[in-house]
TIDOPA-801050 format. One line per 5 residues: number of its first residue (from 1); for each residue y, x, z of N, C-alpha, C, O, CB. Coordinates in steps of 0.2 Angstrom, whole numbers. Glycine has a CB too. Layout:
N
NUM> Y:X:Z:Y:X:Z:Y:X:Z:Y:X:Z:Y:X:Z; ...
//
This chain:
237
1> -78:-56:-99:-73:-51:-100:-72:-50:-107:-77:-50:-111:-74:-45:-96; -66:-48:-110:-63:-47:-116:-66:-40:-118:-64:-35:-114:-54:-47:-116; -71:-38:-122:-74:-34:-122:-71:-28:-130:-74:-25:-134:-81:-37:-122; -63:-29:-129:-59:-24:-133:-58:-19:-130:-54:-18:-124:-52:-27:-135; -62:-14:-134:-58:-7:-132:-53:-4:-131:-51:-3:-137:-60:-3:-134
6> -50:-3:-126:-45:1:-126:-43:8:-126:-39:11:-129:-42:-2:-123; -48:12:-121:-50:17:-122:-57:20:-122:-61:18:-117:-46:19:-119; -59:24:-127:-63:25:-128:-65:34:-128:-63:36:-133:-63:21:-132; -68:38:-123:-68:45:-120:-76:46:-127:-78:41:-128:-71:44:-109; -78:52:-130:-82:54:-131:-84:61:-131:-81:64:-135:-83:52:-134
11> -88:64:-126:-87:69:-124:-82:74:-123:-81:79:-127:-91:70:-125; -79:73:-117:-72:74:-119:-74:80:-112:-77:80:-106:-65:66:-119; -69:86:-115:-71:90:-109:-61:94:-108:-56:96:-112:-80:97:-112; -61:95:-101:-55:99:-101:-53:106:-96:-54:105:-90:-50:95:-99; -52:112:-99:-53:116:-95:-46:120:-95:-43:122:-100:-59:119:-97
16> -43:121:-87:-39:124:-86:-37:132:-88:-39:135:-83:-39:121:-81; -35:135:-90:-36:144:-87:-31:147:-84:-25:146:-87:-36:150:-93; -30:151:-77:-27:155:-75:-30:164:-78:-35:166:-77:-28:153:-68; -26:166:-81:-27:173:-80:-34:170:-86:-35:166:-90:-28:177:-70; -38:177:-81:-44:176:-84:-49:171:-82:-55:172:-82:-46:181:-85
21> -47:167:-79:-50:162:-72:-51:156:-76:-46:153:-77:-44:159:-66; -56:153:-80:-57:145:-81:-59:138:-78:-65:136:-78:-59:144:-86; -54:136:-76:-59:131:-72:-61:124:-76:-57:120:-79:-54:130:-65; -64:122:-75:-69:115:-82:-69:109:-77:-74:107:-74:-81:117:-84; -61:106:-77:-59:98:-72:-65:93:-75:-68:90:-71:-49:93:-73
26> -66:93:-83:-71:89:-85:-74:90:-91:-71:91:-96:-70:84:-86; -84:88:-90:-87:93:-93:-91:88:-97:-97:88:-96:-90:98:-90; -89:84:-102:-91:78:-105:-91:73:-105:-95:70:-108:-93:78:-106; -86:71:-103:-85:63:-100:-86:60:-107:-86:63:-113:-76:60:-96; -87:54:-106:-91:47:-110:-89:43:-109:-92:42:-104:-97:45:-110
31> -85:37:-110:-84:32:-105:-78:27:-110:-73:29:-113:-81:37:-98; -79:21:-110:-76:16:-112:-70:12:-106:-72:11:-100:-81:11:-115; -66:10:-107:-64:7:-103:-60:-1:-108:-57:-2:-114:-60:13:-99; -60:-6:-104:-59:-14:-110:-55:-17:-108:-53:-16:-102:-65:-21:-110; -52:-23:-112:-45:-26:-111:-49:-30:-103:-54:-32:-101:-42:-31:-119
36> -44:-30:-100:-46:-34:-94:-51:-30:-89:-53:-33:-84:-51:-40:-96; -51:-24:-90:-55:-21:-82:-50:-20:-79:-44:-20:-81:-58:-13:-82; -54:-19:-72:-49:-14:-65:-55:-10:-62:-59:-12:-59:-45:-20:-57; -54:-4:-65:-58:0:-64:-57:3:-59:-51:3:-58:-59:3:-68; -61:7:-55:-59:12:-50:-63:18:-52:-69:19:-53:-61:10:-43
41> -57:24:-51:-61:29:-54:-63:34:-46:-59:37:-43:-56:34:-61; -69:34:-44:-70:37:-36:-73:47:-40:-74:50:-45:-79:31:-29; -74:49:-34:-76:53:-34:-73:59:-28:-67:60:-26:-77:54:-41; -79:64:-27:-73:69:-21:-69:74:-25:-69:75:-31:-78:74:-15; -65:78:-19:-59:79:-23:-61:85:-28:-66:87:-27:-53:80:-18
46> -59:87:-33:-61:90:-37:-65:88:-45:-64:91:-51:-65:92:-33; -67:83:-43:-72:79:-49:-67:78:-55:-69:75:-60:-76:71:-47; -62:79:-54:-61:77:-61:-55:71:-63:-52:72:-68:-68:75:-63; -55:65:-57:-51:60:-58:-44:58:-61:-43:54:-65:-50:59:-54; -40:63:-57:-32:65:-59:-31:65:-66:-28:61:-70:-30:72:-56
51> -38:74:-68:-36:74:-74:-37:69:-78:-32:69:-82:-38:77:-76; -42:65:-78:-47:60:-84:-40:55:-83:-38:53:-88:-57:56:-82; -36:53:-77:-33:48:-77:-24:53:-80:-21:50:-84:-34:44:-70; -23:56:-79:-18:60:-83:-19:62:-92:-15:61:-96:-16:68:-79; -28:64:-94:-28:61:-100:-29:56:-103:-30:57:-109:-30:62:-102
56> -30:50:-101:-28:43:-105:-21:42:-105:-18:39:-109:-32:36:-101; -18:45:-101:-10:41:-98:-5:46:-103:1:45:-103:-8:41:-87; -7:51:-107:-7:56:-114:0:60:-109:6:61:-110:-5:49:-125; -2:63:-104:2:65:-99:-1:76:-99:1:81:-96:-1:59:-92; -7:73:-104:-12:81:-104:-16:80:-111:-16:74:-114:-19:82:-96
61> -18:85:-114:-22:86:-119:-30:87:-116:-31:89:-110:-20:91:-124; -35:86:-122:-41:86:-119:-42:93:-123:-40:94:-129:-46:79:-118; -47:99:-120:-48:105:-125:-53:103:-128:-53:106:-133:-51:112:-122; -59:98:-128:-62:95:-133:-65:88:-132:-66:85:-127:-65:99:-135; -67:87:-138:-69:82:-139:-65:77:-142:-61:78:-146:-71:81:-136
66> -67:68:-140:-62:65:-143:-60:59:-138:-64:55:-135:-64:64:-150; -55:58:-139:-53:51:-134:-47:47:-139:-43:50:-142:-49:55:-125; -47:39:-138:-43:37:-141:-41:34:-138:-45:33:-134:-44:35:-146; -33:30:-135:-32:27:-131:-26:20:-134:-20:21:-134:-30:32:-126; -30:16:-136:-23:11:-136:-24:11:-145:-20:10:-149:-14:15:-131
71> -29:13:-147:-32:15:-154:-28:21:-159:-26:22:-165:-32:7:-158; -26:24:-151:-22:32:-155:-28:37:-152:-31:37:-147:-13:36:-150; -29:41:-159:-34:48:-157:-28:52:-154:-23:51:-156:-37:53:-165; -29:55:-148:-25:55:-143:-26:64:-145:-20:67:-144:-28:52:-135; -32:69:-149:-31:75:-150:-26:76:-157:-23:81:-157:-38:78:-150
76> -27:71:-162:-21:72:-164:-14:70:-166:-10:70:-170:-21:73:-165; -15:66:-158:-6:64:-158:0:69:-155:0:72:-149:-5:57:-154; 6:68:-160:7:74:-155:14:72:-150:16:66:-150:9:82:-160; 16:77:-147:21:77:-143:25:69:-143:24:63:-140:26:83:-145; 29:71:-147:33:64:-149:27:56:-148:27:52:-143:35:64:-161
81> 25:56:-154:21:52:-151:14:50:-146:10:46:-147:20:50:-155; 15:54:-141:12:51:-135:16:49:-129:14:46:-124:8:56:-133; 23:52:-131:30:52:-127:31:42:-128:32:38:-124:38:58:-133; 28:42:-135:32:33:-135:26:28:-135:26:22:-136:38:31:-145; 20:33:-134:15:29:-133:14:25:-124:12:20:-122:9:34:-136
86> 17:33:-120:19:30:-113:25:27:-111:26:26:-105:18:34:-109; 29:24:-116:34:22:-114:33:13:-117:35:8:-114:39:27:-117; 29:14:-124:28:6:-126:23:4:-123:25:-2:-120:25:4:-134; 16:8:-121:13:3:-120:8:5:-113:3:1:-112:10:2:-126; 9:10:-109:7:13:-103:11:12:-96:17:14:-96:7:21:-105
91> 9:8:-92:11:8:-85:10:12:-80:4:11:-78:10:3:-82; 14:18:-76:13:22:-71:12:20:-63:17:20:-61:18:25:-71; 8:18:-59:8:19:-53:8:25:-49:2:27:-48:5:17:-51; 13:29:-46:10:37:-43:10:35:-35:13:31:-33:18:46:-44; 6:39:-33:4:41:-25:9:41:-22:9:38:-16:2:46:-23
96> 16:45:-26:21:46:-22:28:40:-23:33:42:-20:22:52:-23; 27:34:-27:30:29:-28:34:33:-34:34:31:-40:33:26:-21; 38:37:-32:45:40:-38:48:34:-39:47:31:-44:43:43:-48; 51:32:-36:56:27:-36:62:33:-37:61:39:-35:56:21:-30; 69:30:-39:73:34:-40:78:30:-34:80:24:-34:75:36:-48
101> 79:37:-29:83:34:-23:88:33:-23:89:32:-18:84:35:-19; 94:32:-28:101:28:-26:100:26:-30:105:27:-33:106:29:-25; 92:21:-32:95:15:-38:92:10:-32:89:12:-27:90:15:-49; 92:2:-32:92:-4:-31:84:-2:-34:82:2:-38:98:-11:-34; 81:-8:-30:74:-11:-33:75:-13:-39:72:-11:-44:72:-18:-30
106> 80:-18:-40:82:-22:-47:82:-15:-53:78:-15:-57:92:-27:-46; 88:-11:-52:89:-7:-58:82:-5:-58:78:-7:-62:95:0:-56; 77:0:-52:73:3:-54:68:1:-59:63:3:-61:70:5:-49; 70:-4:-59:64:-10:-63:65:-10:-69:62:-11:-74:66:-18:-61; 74:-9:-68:77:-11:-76:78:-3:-79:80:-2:-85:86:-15:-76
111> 77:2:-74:79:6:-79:71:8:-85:72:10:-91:82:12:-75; 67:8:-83:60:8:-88:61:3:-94:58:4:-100:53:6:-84; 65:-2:-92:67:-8:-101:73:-4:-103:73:-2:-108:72:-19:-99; 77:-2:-99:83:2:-103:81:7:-109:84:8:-115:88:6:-98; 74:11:-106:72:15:-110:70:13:-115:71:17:-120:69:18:-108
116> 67:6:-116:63:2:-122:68:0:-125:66:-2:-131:58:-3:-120; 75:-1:-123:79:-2:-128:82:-10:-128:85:-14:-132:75:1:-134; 79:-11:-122:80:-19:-118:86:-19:-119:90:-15:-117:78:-21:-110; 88:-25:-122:98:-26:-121:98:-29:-115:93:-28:-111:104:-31:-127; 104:-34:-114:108:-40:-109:102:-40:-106:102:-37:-100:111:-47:-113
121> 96:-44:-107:92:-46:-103:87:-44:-99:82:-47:-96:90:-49:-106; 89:-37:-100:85:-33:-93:85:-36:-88:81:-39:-85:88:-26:-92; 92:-35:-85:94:-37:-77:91:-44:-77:88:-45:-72:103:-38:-76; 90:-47:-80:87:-54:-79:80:-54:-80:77:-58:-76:91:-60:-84; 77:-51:-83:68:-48:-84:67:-48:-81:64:-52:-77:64:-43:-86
126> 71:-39:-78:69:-36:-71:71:-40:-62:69:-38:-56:75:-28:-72; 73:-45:-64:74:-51:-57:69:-54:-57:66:-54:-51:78:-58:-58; 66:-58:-64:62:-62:-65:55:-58:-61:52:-61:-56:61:-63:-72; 54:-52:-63:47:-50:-61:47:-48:-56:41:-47:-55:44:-45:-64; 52:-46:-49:51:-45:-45:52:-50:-40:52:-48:-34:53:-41:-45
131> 53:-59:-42:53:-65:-43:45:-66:-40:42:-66:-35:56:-67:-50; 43:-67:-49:35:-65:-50:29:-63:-44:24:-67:-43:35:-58:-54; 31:-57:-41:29:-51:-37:30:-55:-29:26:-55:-24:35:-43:-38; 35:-57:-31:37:-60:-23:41:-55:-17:41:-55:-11:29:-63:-19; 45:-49:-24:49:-45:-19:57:-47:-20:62:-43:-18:48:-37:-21
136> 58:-54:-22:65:-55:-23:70:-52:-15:75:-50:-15:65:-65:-24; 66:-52:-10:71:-50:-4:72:-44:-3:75:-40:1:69:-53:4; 68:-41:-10:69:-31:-11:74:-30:-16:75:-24:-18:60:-26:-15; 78:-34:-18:81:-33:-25:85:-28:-25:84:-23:-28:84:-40:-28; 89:-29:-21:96:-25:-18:94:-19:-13:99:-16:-11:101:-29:-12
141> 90:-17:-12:87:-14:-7:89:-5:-12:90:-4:-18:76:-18:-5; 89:-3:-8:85:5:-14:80:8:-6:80:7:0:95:14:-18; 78:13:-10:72:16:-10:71:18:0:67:17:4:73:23:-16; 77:21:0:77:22:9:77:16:13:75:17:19:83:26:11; 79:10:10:79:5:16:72:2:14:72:-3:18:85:0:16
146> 66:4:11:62:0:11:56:3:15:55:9:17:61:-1:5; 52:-1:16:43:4:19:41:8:11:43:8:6:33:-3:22; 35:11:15:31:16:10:27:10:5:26:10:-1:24:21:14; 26:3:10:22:-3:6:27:-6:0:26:-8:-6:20:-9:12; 33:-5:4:40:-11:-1:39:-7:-7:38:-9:-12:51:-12:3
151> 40:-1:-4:41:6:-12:37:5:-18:39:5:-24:39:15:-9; 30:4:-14:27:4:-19:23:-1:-23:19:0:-27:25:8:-18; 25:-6:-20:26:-14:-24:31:-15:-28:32:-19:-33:28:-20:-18; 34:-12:-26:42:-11:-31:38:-5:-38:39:-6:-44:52:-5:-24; 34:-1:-34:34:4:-42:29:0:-45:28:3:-51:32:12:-41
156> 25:-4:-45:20:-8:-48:24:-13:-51:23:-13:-57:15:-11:-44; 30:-17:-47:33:-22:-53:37:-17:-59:38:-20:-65:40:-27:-49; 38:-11:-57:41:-8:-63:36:-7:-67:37:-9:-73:45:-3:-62; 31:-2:-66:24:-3:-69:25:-6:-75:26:-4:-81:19:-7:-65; 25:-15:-73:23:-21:-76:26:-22:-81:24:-25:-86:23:-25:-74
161> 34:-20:-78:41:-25:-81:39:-24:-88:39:-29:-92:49:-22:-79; 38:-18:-90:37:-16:-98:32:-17:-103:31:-15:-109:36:-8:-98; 29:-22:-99:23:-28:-101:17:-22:-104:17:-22:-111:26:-36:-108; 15:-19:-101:12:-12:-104:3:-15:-106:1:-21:-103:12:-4:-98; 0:-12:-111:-8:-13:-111:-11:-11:-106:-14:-16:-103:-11:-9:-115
166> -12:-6:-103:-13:-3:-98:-10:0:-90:-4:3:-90:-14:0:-102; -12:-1:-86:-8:0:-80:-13:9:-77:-19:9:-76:-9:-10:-72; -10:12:-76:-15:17:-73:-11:18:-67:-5:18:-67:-17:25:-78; -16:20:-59:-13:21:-54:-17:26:-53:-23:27:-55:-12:16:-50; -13:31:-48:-15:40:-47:-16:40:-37:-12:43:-32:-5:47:-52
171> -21:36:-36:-21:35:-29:-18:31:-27:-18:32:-21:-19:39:-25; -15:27:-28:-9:20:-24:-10:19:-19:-5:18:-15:-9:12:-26; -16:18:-15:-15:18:-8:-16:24:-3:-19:24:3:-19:12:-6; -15:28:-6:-15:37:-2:-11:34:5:-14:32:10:-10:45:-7; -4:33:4:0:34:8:2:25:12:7:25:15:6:38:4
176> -2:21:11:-1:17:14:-6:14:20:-12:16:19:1:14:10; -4:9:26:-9:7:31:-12:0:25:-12:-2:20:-4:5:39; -17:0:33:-24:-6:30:-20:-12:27:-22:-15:22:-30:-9:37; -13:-14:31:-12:-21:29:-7:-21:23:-6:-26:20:-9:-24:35; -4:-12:20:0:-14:16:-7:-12:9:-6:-14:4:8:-10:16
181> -12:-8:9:-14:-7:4:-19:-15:4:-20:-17:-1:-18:1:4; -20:-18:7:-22:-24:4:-16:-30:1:-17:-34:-3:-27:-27:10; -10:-29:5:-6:-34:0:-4:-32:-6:-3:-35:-10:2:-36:3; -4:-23:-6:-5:-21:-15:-9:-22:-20:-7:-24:-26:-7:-16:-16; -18:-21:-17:-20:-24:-20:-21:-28:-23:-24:-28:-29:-20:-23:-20
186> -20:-34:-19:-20:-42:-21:-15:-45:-24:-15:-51:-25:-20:-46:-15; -10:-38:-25:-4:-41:-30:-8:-37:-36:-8:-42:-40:6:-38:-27; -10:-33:-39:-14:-31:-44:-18:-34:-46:-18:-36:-52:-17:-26:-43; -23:-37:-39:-29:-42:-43:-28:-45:-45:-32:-47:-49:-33:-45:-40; -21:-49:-44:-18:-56:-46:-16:-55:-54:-17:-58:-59:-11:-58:-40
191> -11:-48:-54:-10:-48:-62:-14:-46:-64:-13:-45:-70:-5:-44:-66; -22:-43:-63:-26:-42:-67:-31:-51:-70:-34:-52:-76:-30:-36:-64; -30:-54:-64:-36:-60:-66:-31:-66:-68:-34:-72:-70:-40:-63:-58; -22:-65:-69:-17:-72:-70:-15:-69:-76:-15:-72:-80:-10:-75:-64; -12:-61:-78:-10:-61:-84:-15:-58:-88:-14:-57:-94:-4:-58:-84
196> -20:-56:-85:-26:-50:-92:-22:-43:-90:-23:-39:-95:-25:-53:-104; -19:-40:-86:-19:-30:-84:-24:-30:-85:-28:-34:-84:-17:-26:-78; -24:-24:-86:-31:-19:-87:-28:-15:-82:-23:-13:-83:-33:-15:-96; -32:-13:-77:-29:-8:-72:-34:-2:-71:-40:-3:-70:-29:-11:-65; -32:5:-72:-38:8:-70:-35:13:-65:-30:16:-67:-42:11:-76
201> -39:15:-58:-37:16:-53:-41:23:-50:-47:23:-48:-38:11:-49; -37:30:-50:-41:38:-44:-40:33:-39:-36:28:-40:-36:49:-43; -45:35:-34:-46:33:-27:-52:37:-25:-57:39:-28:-48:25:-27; -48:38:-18:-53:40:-12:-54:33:-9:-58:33:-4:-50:46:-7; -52:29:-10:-51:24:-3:-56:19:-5:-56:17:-11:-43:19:-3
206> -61:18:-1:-65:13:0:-63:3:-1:-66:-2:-2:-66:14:9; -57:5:0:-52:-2:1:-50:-4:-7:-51:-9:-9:-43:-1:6; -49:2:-11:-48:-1:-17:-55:-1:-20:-56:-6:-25:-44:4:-20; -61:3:-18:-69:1:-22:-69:-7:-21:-72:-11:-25:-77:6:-17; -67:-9:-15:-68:-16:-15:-66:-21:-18:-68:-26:-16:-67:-18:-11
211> -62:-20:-21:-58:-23:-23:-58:-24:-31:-56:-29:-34:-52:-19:-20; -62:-20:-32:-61:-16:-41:-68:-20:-43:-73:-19:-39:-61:-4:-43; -68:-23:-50:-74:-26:-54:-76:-20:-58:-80:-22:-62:-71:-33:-59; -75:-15:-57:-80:-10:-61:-75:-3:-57:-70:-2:-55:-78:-12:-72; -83:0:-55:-82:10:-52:-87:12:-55:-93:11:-56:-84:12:-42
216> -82:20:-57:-85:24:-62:-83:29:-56:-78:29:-52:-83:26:-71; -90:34:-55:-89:38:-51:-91:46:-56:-96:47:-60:-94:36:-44; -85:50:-54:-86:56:-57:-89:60:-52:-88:59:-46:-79:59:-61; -92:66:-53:-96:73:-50:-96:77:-54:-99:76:-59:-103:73:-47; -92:83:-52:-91:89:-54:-89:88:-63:-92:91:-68:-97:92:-52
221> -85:85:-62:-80:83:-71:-86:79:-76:-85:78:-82:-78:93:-76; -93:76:-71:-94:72:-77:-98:64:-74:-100:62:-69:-100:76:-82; -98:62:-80:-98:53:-76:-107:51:-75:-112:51:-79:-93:45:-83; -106:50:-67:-113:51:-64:-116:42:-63:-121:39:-65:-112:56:-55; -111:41:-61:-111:31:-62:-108:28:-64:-102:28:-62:-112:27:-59
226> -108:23:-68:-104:19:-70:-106:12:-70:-110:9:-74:-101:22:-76; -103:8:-65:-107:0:-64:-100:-6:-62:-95:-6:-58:-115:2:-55; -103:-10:-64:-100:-17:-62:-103:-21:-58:-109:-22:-57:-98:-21:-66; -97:-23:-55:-99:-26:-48:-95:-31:-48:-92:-32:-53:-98:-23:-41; -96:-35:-40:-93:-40:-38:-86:-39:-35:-88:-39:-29:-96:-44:-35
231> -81:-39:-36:-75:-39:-32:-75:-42:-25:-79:-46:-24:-71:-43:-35; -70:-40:-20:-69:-45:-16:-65:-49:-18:-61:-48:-24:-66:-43:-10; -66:-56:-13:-63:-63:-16:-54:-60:-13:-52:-57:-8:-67:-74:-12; -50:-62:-18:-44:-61:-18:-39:-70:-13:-37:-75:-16:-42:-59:-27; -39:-68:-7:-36:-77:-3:-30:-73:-6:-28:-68:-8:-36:-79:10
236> -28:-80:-5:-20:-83:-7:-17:-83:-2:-14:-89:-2:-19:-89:-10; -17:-78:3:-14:-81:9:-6:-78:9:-2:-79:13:-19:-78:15
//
């Protein structure tokens, strides 16, 4: 494995406040993450995940310490640029797909290049990758005629389209059955082991620990393990 840092956590802690209420989502994290991981981030609910995966993805500030992501000091970058830091070089996967419903597969694809300022050859990128993906029969499709699975195969090719460093996913297979979260992930494993994604993955799901060459398990906002393993073998079926 390509042992370039991409993000790099040192004691990084974040604490929310209501009122006079503070709650501490994390209370020193440490933690590297390298070009070429697929990490799974586990832990029960509470520990911490979301946030640590909303502050890499520069979606949140951390109250302290230091994190750099993509070789930006993330505490002081500001607004503006963390805005074009997730637009150049950060891929979204949400729980809830966010596909935008009266666009086509195709547009939803193309509209994340439109943002980047992609000319003419969006429409033809945004084909290609969903070509790629093996959702060419979704192309025309929009959001209501698809399953929860099509949806969110479709929000991973958009993910990608924008050829990002980094892919972060925020639960991906919450909402899906056994047979669609394994054709997900096997479409992940595949761009992580054919193009080099770096994926890093919140999960409750057992199906994705299996899946993932490296689980960091957070408890109570701080990182309790962190180990590599062997993957399941990805069939080509």
């Amino acid at each position: 494995m390509n042992e370039t840092t991409l993000v790099e956590a040192k004691d990084v802690t974040k604490v929310y406040r209501t009122g006079q209420v503070a709650v501490h989502a994390l209370r020193g994290v440490t933690l590297e993450i390298h070009d070429g991981d697929f990490a799974a981030i586990v832990g029960p609910s509470g520990s911490g995940k979301t946030t640590l995966l909303n502050l890499v993805g520069a979606l949140d500030s951390v109250t302290s310490g230091r994190l750099t992501v993509l070789g930006e000091d993330m505490t002081a970058l500001g607004r503006r640029g963390k805005a074009d830091l997730r637009l150049r070089s950060l891929g979204f996967v949400f729980q809830a797909y966010n596909l935008i419903p009266v666009l086509t597969a195709r547009e939803n694809v193309e509209f994340v290049l439109e943002l980047q300022g992609v000319g003419r050859e969006r429409e033809s990128r945004a084909g290609q990758v969903l070509r790629e993906l093996g959702l060419e029969d979704l192309t025309d499709r929009r959001p209501p005629e698809m399953s929860g699975g099509q949806q969110q195969r479709v929000a991973v090719a958009r993910a990608v389209a924008s050829r990002p460093r980094l892919v972060l996913a925020d639960e991906p297979t919450a909402n899906l059955d056994g047979e669609n979260a394994e054709v997900l992930l096997r479409m992940m494993r595949s761009l992580n082991a054919e193009q080099g994604l770096t994926f890093v993955l919140s999960t409750h799901d057992p199906r994705v620990v299996a899946h993932a060459r490296r689980v960091v398990t957070l408890v109570d906002g701080r990182v309790a393990r962190d180990e590599l393993k062997e993957p399941s073998r990805v069939d080509d079926e």
